[in-house]
C-alpha positions in Angstrom: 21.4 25.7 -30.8 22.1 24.1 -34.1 25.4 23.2 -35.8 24.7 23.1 -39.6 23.3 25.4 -41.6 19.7 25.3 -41.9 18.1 25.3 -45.1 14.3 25.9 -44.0 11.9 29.1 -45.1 10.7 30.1 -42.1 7.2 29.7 -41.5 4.8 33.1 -40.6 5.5 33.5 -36.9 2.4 33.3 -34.4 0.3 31.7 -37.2 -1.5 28.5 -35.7 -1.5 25.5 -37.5 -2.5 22.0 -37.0 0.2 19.5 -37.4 -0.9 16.4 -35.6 -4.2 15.0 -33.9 -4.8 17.5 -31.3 -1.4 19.4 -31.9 -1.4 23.4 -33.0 2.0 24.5 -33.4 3.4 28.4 -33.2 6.7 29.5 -34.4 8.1 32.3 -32.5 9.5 34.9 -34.7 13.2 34.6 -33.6 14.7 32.8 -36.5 18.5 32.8 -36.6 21.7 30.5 -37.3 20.9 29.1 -33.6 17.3 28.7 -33.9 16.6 28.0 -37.6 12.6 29.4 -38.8 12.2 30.4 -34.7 11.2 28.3 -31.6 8.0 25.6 -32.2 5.4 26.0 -29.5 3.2 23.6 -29.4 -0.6 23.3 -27.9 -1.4 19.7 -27.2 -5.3 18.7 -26.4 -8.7 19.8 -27.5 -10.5 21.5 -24.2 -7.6 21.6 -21.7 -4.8 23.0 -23.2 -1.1 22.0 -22.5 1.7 24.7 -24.3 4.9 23.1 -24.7 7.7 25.7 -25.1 6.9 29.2 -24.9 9.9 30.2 -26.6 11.4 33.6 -25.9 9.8 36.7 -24.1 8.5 38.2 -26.9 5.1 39.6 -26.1 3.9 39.5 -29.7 4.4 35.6 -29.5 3.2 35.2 -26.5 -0.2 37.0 -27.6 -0.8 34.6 -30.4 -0.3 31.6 -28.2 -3.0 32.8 -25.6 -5.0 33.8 -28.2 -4.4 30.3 -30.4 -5.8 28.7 -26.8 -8.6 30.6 -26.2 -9.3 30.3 -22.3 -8.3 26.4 -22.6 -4.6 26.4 -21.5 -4.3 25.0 -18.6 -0.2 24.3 -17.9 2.6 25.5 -19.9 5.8 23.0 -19.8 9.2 23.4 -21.1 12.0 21.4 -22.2 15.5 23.1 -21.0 15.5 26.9 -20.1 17.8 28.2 -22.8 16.8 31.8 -23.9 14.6 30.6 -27.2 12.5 28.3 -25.1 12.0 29.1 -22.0 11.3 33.0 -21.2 8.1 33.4 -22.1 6.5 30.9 -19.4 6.3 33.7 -17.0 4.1 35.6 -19.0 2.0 33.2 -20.2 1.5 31.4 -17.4 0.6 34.9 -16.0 -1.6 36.4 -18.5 -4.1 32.5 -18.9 -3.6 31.4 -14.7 -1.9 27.8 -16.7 0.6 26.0 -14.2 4.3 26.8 -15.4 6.6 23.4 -15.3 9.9 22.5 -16.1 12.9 20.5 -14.7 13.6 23.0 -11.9 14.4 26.9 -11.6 17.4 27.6 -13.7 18.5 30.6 -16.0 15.6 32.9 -14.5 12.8 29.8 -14.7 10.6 29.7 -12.1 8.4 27.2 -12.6 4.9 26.3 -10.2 6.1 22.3 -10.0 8.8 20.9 -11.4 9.0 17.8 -13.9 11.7 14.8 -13.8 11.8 11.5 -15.2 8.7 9.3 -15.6 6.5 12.8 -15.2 3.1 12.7 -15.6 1.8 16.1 -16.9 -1.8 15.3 -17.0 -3.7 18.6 -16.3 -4.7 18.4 -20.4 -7.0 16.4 -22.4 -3.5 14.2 -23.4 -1.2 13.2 -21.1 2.5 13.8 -21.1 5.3 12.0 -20.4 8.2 13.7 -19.5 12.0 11.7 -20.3 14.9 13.1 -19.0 17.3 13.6 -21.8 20.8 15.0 -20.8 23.3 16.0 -22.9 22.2 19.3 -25.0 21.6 20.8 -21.7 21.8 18.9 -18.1 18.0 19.6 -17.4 16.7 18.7 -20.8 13.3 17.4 -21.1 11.5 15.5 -24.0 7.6 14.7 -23.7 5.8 11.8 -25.4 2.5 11.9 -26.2 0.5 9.6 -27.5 -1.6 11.1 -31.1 -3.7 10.0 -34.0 -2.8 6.1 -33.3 1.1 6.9 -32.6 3.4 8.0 -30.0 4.9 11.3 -30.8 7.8 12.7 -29.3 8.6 16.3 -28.4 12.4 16.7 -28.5 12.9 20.2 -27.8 17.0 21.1 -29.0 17.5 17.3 -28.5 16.7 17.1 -31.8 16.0 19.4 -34.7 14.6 19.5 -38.4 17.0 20.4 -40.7 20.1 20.7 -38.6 22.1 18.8 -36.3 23.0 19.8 -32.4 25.3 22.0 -31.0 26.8 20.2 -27.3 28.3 23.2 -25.0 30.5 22.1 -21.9 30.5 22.4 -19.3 26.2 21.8 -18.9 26.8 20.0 -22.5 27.5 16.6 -22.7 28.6 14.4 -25.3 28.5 11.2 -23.3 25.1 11.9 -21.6 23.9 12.9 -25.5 24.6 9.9 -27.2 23.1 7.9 -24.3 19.6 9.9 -24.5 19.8 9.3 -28.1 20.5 5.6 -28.0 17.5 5.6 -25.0 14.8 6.8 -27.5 16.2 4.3 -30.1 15.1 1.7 -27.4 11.6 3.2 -26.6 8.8 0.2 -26.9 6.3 0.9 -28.4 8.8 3.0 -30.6 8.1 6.6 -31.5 6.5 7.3 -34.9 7.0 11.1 -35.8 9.3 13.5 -33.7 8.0 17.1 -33.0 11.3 19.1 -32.6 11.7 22.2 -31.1 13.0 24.0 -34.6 12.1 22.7 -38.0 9.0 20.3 -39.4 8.1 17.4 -38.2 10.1 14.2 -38.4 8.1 11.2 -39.5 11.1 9.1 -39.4 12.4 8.8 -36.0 14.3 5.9 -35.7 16.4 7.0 -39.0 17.0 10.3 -37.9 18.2 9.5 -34.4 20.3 6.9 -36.3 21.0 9.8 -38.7 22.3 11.8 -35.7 24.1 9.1 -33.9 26.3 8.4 -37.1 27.2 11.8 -37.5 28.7 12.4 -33.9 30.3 9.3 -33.8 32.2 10.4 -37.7 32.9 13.8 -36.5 34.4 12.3 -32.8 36.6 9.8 -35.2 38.0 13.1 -37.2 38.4 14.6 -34.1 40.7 11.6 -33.1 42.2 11.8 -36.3 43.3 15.7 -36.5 45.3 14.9 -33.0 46.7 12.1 -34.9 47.6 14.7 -37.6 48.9 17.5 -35.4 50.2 16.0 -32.2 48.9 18.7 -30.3 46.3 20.8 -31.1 43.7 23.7 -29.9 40.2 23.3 -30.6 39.9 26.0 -33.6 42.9 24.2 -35.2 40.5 20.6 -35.0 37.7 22.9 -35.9 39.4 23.6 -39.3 40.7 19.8 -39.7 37.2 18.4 -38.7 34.6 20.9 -40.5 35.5 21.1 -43.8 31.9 20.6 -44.8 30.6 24.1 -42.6 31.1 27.3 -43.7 33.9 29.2 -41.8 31.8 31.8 -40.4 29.9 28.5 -38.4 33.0 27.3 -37.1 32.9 29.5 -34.0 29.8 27.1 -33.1 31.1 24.2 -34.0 34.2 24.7 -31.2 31.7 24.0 -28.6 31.1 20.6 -30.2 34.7 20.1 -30.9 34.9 20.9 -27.1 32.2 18.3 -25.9 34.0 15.9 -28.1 37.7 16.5 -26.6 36.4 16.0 -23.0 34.5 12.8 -24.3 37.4 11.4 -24.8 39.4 12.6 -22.1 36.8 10.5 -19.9 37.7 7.4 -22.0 41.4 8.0 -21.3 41.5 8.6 -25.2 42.8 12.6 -24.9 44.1 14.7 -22.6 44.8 18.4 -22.1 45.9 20.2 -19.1 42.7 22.5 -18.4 39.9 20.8 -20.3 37.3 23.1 -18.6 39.4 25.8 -20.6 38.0 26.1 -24.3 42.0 28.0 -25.4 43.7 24.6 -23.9 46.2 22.4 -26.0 45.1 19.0 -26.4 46.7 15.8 -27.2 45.9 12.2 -27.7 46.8 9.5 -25.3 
């Protein structure tokens, strides 16, 4: 789910095309404000195929990804079961026999095995390994792979090309999201081009997770400071304070950031409210 607007043309959905050593990459045709061009699924190997988000349960999609592996797929893996990325693993693991895997059954998944931190998915001709990375979702997955002389990383929604992150409560996490992010800054040997899960690829990691970083750490300080302002506050009054720089009809997204943010800082004794799992609650500073 992405916060900013994206500035992408969306690339012909179900059209394969090569991105890295022994990477295809599909784009589901599902482009919206919360997707950007559509879900990337991507085919990693050469004879043993491994699909790495199905996207939605569109059946058109799915029949360009069997047909883009051609009797070679042998497991399909997600990263988090939201609706864009997850649905279509029943199908295609149906329709090619491939092993479905994921984090655990959640949000109608069903997967064959499921995948947790330090995972090995090695059914393809290139190994996966799976890193639990909380924070966009509770059972979000990335998977590095090692391509072409580099480590790539497939970041799912962790992080996107051309937009930043939306963080939902209560499965959202602000906390847990910075921490994954600060993790993968401290991945040796370090990655060398991120494959997101909406958008191009991202040659520069370390600048964009930086990038990232910088930004929720400026919009949690205006945050603060709009609480300063106000005394009290609900979230679409912050909203207005804090995203100045979003069009309005965005700013219904961005509460759910706002929100992540508020009960950030209610951990660190820096906010308070009297029903933070309530999205209409009055906030304050401490």
């Amino acid at each position: 789910m992405a916060e900013a607007a994206w500035v992408l043309d969306p690339p012909a959905p179900g059209v394969p095309v090569a991105v890295l050593p022994g990477v295809t990459r599909l784009t589901a045709p599902n482009p919206s404000v919360f997707t950007g061009p559509g879900t990337n699924t991507y085919l990693v190997g050469s004879e043993r195929l491994v699909a790495i988000d199905p996207g939605p349960d569109d059946p058109g999609h799915v029949t360009a990804i069997v047909a883009a592996a051609a009797g070679r797929l042998a497991a399909v893996v997600v990263t988090h079961t939201h609706p864009d990325h997850a649905p279509g693993a029943a199908a295609l693991g149906e329709a090619t026999g491939a092993r479905v895997l994921g984090f655990g059954a959640r949000d109608g998944f069903e997967p064959d095995g499921t995948l947790g931190e330090g995972s090995v998915v090695d059914l393809g001709d290139i190994p996966l390994l799976a890193i639990h990375t909380p924070g966009h979702a509770s059972n979000h997955l990335c998977y590095l792979v090692e391509v072409g002389g580099g480590r790539a990383l497939f970041s799912g929604d962790h992080i996107m090309g051309g937009s930043t992150v939306v963080i939902g409560p209560p499965d959202g996490d602000m906390a847990a999201y910075l921490a994954s992010l600060e993790r993968l800054l401290g991945l040796d040997p370090a990655v060398t081009v991120i494959a997101p899960g909406h958008g191009p690829l991202l040659p520069d990691p370390a600048g964009v997770i930086n990038g990232y970083i910088n930004h929720r750490l400026a919009r949690e300080a205006a945050v603060v400071s709009s609480l300063d302002a106000r005394g009290e506050a609900r979230i679409e009054e912050i909203v207005a304070d804090v995203y100045t720089d979003v069009p309005e009809a965005l700013h219904p997204i961005a509460r759910f950031s706002v929100w992540a943010h508020l009960r950030k800082l209610r951990d660190e004794g820096r906010a308070r409210s009297a029903d933070p799992d309530d999205m209409t609650a009055v906030w304050a500073k401490v």
